[in-house]
N, C-alpha and C positions, 0 to 999 in steps of 0.2 A: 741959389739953384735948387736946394731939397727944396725949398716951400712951391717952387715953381713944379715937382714932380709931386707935391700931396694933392697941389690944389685941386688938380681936374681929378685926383682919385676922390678926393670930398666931396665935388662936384657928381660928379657919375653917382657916390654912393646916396646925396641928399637925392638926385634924381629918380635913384632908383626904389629909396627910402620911398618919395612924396607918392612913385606909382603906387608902390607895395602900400602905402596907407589911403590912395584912391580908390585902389580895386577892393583893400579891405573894406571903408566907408559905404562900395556902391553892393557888395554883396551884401552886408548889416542893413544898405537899405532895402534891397531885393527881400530878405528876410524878415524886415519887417512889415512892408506891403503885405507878401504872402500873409505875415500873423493878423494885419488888417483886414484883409482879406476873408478869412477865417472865421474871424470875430464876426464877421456882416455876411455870412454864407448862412444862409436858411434854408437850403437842401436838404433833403431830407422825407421823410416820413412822420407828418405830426399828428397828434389827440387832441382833439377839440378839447376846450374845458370840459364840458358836460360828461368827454368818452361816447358822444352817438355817432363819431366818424373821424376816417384817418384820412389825408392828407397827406399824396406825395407831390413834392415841392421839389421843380427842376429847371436847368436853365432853358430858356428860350430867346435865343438872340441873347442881349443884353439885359433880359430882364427874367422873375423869376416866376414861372406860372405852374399852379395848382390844379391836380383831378382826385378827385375821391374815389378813393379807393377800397374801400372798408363801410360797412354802417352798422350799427350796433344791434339796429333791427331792419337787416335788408328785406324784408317780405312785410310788403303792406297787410296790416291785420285787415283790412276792408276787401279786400279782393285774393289776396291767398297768392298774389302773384310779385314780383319783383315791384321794388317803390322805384317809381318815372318821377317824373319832375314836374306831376297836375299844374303844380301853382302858376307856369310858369304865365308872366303877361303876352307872350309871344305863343298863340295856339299853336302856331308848328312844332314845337319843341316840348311841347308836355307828354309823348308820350315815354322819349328820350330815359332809356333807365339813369338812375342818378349814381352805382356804381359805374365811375369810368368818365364820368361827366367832368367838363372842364370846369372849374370856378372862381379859376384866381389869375391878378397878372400884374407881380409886383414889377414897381420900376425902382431902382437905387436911389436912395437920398444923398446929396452931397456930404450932408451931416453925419451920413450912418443911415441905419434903417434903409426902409424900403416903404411904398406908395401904392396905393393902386385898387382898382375894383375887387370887390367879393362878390360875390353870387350868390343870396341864401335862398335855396331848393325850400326852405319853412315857410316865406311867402311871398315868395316868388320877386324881390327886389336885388337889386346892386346897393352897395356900398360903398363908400368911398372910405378906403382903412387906411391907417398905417402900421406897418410890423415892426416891432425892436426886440431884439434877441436881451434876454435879460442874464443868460447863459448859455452853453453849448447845448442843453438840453431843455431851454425855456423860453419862448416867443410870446410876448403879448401882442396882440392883436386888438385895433382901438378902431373901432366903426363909429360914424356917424350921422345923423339924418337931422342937418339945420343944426341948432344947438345943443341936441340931445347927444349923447354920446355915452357908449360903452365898451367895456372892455371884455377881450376872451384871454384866458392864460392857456395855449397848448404848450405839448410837453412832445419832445422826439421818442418815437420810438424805433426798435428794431422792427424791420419788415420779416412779414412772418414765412420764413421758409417751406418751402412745397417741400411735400413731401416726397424719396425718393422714388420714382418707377418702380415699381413690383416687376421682377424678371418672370416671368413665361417659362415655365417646365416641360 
């Protein structure tokens, strides 16, 4: 008779056990998607290797697209006035200032990484790149044209704070 009143308490307690180690299993997975997640998150605000432009990187749909935001020498030495986008092979679009210009539109790799066209304003082509975060604050970037191929290393930076309003006396 006692074994017949432990059993169903065993019973409720493995059942209650297998929840309590379900919901713990599906939260450590939630947990670590997010850290997956993280790792393969290239948002941000990045420095070309070179340092001639920065790069905010944000979601769009599903995917993650680029505008330049920064240049290292925004005023064309040849005309005195803001650098457009001359090169571009589409004459509509070359007067277009290249601060603020869209250039990028990565797609997610299954693997990891990300995919997808670049847009060099230098001579006026698309690329076909792929990005892989090499750290939380290191992305290489690998373009190609046919079997030629190269690498850029940017680096995240902090976006530069405006400065606060000046009050009016």
């Amino acid at each position: 008779m006692k074994l017949h009143g432990i059993v169903p308490i065993v019973r409720v307690q493995r059942s209650s056990m297998g929840g309590t180690v379900r919901s713990l299993l599906g939260v450590l997975l939630l947990g670590l998607s997010a850290t997956l997640a993280q790792a393969n998150d290239i948002a941000g605000t990045w420095l070309t290797g070179k340092g001639e432009a920065r790069i905010r990187i944000a979601p769009c749909g599903a995917n993650q697209c680029g505008t330049i935001v920064w240049l290292r020498e925004p005023i064309d030495r040849d005309t005195g006035r803001p650098q457009v986008d001359d090169k571009n092979q589409d004459a509509s679009k070359r007067n277009r200032p290249i601060i603020g210009m869209p250039m990028l539109e990565m797609r997610p790799q299954p693997g990891g990484g990300w995919q997808g066209p670049i847009y060099n304003s230098d001579d006026g082509a698309t690329y076909q790149t792929t990005t892989t975060l090499t750290s939380p604050t290191s992305m290489t970037v690998r373009g190609c044209v046919g079997l030629l191929c190269g690498d850029d290393r940017w680096t995240k930076v902090e976006e530069p704070q405006e400065p606060p309003a000046r009050r009016r006396r």
